[in-house]
N, C-alpha and C positions, 0 to 999 in steps of 0.2 A: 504494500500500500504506500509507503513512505520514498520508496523507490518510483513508481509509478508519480507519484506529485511531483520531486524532485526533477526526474522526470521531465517535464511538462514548464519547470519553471525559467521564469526572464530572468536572464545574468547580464548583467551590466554593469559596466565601471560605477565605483561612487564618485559622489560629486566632492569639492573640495571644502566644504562644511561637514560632511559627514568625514571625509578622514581626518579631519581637525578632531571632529567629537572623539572617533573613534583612539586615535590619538591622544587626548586625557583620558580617557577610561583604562588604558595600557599604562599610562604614566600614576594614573591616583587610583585604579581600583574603581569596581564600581560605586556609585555615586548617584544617587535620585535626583540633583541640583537641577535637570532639566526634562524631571516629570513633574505633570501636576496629577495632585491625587484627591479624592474628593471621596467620602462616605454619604451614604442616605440611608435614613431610618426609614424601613418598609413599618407599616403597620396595618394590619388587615392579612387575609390570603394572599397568597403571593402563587401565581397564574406562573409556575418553573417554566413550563412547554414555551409560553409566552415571552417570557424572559430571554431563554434560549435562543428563540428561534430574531429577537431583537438585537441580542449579541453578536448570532451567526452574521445577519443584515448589513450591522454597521463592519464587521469584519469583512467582506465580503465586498463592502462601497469605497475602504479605506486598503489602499494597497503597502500604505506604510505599517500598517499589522501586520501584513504577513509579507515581512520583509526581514531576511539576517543578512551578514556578512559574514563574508569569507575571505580568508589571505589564502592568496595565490602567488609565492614569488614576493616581489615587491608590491602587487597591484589588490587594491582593497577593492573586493569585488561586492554588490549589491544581489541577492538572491532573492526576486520575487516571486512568492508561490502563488500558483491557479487558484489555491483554496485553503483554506486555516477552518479546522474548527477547533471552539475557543470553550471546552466542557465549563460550566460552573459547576463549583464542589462546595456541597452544602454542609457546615457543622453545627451541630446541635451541640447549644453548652447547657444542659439542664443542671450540671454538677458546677458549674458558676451560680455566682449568687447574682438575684437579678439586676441588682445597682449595679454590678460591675462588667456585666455583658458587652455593653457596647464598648467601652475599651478595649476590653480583650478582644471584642469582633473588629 
């Protein structure tokens, strides 16, 4: 399966912003400084299939998800793949106490 996508995917030089990035992340280790990251309180049922398949959507319209690098030589190469899917993994903290849930989530 993994073969078959690979397979199938766009290889392309990177551009010279992306081996700058790629570039500090070798030099300082990975580093969050240029994600953003955001939580939201669900409350109510939560429609997973739904969820999912909104996941799969924005994965699937955004080709920089499903995009790695690869060193080839000197040349920092771009790997875009035909398709990503992106499973949610659901944990259940019932053995948390309930004030402190969302932290730990």
């Amino acid at each position: 399966m993994l073969n078959d996508v690979l397979e199938k995917a766009i290889v392309v030089p990177s551009s010279f912003a992306q081996r700058r990035l790629w570039m500090l992340d070798r030099l300082y280790g990975q580093r969050s400084s240029y994600n953003v990251s955001c939580a939201y309180r669900v409350s109510g049922p939560l429609d997973l299939a739904r969820l999912q398949r909104t996941i799969d959507a924005i994965v699937r319209r955004h080709e920089a998800l499903r995009t790695f690098f690869r060193l080839e030589g000197d040349d920092l190469l771009q790997v875009v793949l035909p398709e990503l899917s992106a499973p949610i993994t659901i944990q259940d903290l019932p053995q948390v106490a309930a004030d402190q849930r969302f932290q730990r989530a």
